[in-house]
N, CA and C of each residue as an Amber inpcrd file, in Angstrom:
protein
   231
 101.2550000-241.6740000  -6.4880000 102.3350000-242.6360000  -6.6000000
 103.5190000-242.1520000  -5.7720000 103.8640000-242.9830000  -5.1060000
 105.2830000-242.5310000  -3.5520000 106.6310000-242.7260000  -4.8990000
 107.4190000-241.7910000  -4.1920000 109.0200000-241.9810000  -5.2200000
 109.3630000-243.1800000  -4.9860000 110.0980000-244.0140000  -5.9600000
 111.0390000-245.0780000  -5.9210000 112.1950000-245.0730000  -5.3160000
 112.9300000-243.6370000  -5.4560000 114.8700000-243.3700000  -5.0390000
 114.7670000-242.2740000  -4.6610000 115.5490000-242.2340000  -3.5050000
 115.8180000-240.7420000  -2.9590000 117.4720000-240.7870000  -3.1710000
 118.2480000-239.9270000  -2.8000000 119.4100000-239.1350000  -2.1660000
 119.3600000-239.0300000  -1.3970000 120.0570000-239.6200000  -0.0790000
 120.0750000-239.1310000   1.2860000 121.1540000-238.5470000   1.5320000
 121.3480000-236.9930000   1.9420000 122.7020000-236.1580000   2.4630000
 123.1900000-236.2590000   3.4550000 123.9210000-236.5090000   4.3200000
 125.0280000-236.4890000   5.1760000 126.0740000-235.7640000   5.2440000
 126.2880000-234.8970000   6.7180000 127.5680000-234.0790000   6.6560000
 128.7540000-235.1120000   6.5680000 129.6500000-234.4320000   5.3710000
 130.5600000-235.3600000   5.3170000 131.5170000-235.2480000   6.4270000
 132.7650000-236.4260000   6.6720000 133.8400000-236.7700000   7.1230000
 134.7760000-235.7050000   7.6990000 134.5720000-234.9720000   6.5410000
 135.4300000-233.7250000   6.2850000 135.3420000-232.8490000   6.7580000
 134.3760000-232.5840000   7.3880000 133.1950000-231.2130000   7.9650000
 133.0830000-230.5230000   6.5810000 133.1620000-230.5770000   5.4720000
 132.8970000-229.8220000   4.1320000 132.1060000-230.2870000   3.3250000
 130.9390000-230.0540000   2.6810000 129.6370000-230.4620000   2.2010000
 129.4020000-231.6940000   2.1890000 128.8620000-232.8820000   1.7500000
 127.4810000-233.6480000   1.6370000 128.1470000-234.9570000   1.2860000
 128.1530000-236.5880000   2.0750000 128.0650000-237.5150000   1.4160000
 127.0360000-238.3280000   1.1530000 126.6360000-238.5070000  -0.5110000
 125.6590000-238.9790000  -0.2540000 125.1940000-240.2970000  -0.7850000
 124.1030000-240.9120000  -0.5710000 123.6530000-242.2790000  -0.4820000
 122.5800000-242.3860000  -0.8090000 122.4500000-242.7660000  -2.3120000
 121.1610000-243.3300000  -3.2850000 120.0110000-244.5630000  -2.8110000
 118.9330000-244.5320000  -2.5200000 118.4510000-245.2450000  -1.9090000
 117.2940000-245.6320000  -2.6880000 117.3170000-246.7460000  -2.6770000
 115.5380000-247.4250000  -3.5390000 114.7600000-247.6040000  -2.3160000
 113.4230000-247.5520000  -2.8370000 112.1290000-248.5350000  -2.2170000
 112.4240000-250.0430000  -2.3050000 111.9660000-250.2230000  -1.0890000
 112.0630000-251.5370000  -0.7980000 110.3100000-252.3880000  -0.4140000
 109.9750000-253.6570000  -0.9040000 108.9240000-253.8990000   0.1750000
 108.3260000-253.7180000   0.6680000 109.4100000-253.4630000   1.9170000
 109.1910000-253.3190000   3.4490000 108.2250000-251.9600000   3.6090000
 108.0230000-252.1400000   4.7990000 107.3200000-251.2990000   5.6650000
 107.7230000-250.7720000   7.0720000 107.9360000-249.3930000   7.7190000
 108.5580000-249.4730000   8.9360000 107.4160000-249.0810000   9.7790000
 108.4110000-249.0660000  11.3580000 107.2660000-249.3600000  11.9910000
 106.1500000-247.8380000  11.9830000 106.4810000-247.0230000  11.3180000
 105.5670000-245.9880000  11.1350000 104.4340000-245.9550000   9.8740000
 104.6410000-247.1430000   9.2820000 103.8380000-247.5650000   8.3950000
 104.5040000-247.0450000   6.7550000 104.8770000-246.4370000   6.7650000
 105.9390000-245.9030000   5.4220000 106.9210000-246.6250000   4.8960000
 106.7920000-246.5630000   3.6700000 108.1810000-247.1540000   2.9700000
 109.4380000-247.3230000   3.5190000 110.3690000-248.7340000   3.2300000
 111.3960000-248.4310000   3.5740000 112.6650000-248.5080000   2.1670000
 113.5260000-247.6500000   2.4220000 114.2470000-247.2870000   1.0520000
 115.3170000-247.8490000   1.8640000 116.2680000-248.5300000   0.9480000
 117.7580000-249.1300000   1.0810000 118.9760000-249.0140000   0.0630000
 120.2270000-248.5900000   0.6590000 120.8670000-248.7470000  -0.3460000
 121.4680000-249.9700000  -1.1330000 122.0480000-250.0190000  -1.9520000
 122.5840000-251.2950000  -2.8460000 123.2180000-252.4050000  -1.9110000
 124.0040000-252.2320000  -1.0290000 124.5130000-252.8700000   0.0390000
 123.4960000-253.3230000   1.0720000 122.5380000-252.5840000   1.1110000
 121.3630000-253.1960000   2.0210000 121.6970000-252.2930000   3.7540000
 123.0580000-251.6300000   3.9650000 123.5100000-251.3830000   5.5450000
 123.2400000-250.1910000   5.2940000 122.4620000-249.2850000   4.7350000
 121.9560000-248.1790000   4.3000000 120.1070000-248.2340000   4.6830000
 119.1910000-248.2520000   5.6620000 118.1510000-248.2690000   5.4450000
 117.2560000-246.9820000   5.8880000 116.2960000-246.5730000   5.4380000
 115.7160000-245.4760000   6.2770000 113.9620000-245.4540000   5.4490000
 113.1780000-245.3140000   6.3880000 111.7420000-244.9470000   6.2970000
 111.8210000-243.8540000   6.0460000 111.0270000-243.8370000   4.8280000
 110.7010000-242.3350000   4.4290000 109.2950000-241.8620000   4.2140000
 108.5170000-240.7050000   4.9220000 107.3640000-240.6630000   4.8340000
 106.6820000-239.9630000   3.4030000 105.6080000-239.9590000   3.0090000
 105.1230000-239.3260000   1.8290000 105.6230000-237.5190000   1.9890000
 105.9420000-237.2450000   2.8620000 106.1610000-235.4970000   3.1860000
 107.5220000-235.4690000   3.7120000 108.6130000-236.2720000   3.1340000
 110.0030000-236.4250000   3.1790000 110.8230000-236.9050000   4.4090000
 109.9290000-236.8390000   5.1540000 110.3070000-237.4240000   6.9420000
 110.9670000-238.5030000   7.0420000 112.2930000-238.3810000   7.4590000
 113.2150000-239.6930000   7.3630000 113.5550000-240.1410000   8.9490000
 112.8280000-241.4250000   8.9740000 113.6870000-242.5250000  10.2580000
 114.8090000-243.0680000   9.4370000 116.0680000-243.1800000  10.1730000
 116.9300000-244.4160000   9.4690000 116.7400000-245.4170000  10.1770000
 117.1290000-246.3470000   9.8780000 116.8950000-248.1180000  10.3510000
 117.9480000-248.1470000  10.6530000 118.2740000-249.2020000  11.4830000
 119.5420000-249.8310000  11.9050000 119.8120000-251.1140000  11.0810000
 120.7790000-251.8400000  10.6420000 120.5620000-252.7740000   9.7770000
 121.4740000-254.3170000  10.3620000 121.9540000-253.4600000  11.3960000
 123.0780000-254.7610000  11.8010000 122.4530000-254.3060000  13.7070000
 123.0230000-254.9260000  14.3480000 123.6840000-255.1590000  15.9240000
 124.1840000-253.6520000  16.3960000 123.7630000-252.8860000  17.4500000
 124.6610000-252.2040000  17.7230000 125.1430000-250.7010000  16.9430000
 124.2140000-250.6980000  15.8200000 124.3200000-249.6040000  14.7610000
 123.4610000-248.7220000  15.1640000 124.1560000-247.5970000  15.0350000
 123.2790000-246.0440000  15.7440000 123.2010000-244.8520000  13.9630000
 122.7700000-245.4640000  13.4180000 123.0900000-244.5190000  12.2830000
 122.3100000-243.1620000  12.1850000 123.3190000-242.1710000  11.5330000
 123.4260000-240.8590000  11.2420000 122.0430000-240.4330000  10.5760000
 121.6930000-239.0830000  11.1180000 120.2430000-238.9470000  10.3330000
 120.8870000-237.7150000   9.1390000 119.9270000-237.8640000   8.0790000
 120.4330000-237.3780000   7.0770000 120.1630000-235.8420000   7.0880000
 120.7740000-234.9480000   6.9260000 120.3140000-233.4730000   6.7120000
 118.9520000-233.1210000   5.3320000 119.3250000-233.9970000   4.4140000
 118.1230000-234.0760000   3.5360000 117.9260000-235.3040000   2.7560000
 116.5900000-235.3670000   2.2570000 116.7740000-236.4320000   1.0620000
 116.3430000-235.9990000   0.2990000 116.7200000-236.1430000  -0.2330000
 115.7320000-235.0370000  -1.9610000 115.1380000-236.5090000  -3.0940000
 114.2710000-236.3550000  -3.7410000 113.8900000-237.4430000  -4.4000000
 114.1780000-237.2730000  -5.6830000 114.3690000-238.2130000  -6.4340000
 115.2230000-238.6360000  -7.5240000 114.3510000-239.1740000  -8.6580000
 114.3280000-238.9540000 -10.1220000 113.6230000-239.3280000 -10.8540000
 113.5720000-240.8540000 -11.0190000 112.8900000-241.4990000 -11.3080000
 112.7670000-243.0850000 -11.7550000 113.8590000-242.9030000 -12.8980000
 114.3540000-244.1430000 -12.8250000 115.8410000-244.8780000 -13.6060000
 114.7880000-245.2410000 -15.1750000
């Protein structure tokens, strides 16, 4: 059974530890064939493979988004 929610980490703003961004399974499928997890807002997306391997998605026009330093997976709600 694949996780439902990860944590995705990001160096913060600050240059001083981690912002981070809760992400569900979605649906979808990316083009690597793996899940795609999104956050609540939906402008949060990223493929995540069964062995933690994260693509992020772009979700709008023109969006180059940040790859995460980790995602760690999260128990079911």
């Amino acid at each position: 059974m694949s996780v439902r929610r990860y944590e995705l980490a990001f160096p913060a703003a600050s240059g001083t530890g981690e912002d981070i961004v809760v992400v569900d399974r979605t649906d979808a499928s990316g083009p690597g064939g793996h899940p795609v997890y999104a956050d609540a807002s939906g402008i949060v997306r990223a493929e995540i493979s069964d062995r933690g391997e994260v693509r992020m998605m772009p979700s709008g026009g023109h969006q180059v988004p940040e790859q995460p330093v980790a995602a760690r997976p999260l128990p079911d709600r």
